[in-house]
Phi, psi and omega in degrees: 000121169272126191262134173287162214265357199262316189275139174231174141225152186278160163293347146326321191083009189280122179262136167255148166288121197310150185039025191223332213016035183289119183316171166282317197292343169272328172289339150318298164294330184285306192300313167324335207261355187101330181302116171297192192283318192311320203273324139005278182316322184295300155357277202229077193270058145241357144295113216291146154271013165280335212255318210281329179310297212278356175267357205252334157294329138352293183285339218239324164251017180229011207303326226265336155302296195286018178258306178311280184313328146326313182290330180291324140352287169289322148315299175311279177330304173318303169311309188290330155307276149355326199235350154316140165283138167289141185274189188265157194264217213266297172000269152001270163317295183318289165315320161285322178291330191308297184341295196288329192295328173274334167293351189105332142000000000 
């Protein structure tokens, strides 16, 4: 995918909006999502609403690549979830917090 000069990518392949690092794949999902451009800024208000035009035209003549890299995206994320260790559960917690309240700690 040729990328616009307002858009990077990392050596990662993670693409961003240039000096901001807000994703491609997140101004995506919110717009996919109903959010206008105004609501964007809200979103991510460090984000110029000129910038929030041009990633959302961007998409929109690019839509059927940056729906691919998305997706791919979300595998990814999806593995790297998955190969995570699970943390302790509320229980756990509960049981820990008891512990230390009773030594004093």
């Amino acid at each position: 995918m040729t990328l616009p000069d307002f858009l990077v990518e990392d050596a990662d392949g993670y693409i961003y909006v240039a000096g901001l690092r807000i994703g491609l794949q997140d101004v995506t999902y919110y717009y996919n999502e109903g959010c206008s451009a105004e609501e964007l800024c809200e979103v991510f208000p460090t984000l110029p609403l000129a910038v929030v035009h041009k990633v959302i035209a961007y998409y929109l003549e690019h839509a059927a690549e940056v729906d691919q890299y998305t997706a791919t995206c979300d595998v990814e994320m999806e593995k790297q979830r998955a190969a995570a260790p699970r943390g302790p559960d509320l229980a756990e917690l509960r049981r820990r917090l008891a512990a230390k309240q009773a030594t004093g700690v």
